[in-house]
C-alpha positions, 0 to 999 in steps of 0.5 A, a space after each residue: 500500500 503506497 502511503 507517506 509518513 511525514 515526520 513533524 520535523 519535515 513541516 519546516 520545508 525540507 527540499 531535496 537534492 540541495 548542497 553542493 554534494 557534500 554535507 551542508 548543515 543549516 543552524 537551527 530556524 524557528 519552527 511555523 508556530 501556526 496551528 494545524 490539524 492532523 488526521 486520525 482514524 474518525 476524527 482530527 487532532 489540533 497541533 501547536 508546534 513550538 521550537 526550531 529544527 535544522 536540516 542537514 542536506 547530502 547529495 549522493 553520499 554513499 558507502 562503495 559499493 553503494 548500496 543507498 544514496 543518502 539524501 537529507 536528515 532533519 532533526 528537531 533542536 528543541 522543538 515541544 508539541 502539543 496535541 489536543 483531541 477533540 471536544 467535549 474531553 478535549 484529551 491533550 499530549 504534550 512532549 518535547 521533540 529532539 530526535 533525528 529523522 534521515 531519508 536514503 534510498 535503498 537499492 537493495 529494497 528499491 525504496 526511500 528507508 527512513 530512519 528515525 532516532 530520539 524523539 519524533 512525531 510520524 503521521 500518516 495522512 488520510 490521503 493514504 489509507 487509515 490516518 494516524 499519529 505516532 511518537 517515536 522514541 528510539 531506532 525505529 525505521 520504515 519504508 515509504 511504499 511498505 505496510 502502514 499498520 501496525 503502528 505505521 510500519 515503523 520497526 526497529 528497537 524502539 517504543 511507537 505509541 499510537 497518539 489517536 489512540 490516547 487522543 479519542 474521544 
């Protein structure tokens, strides 16, 4: 099933392909603090995002023989969120956001891999199938074209807990 998993941190405009091939590192910049609503299964969460975040942008870097084309890495440096459910229990979550999210293609999966380290926000929009909204706490990684549930397909050694689930009303 084709979805997207776009990682709060990616709200701040990440673009592709941009550097000059060897790794360029931004300072942090402020985050957009202009709310915005998330989906989950049923109904909507609103979102305040409150902090900054830097990118870190690779161009064709590669182990020989390449078996992945590293291509960016965003990462939250002091970012907070704060999620709320909707009326009349109005449920909210507040968490600090300082984790790393990197995008490589994997030639040997034929695939974007996407790796998530420390704390960080996943969502999978609607547009995609079942919505949803994960924190991410650890090593957990996914593919963009893999399997969407459980907890978002993320993998790996780390906790995922399923925000919509402690967000219903």
């Amino acid at each position: 099933m084709k979805r997207a998993l776009i990682p709060i941190a990616l709200a701040v405009g990440v673009g592709l392909f941009a550097g000059t091939g060897a790794a360029v590192a931004a300072p942090p910049i402020p985050n957009d603090t202009s709310p915005f609503q998330l989906d989950c299964p049923g109904f909507q969460i609103d979102v305040q995002v409150i902090g900054s975040s830097k990118s870190k942008y690779i161009d064709f870097i590669h182990p020989s023989p390449p078996s992945e084309i590293r291509l960016f890495a965003v990462t939250n440096a002091s970012t907070a969120v704060t999620l709320t459910g909707p009326a009349p229990a109005s449920k909210v979550v507040r968490t600090a956001l300082n984790g790393t999210v990197r995008w490589a293609f994997d030639f040997n999966v034929g695939d974007f891999v996407i790796t998530s380290t420390g704390r960080n926000l996943i969502t999978v929009p609607k547009v995609y199938g079942t919505p949803g909204v994960f924190l991410a706490v650890g090593l957990e990684t996914w593919t963009l074209n893999g399997p969407v549930y459980p907890n978002a397909g993320l993998t790996g050694p780390g906790t995922v807990t399923d925000v919509c689930q402690l967000l219903a009303p």
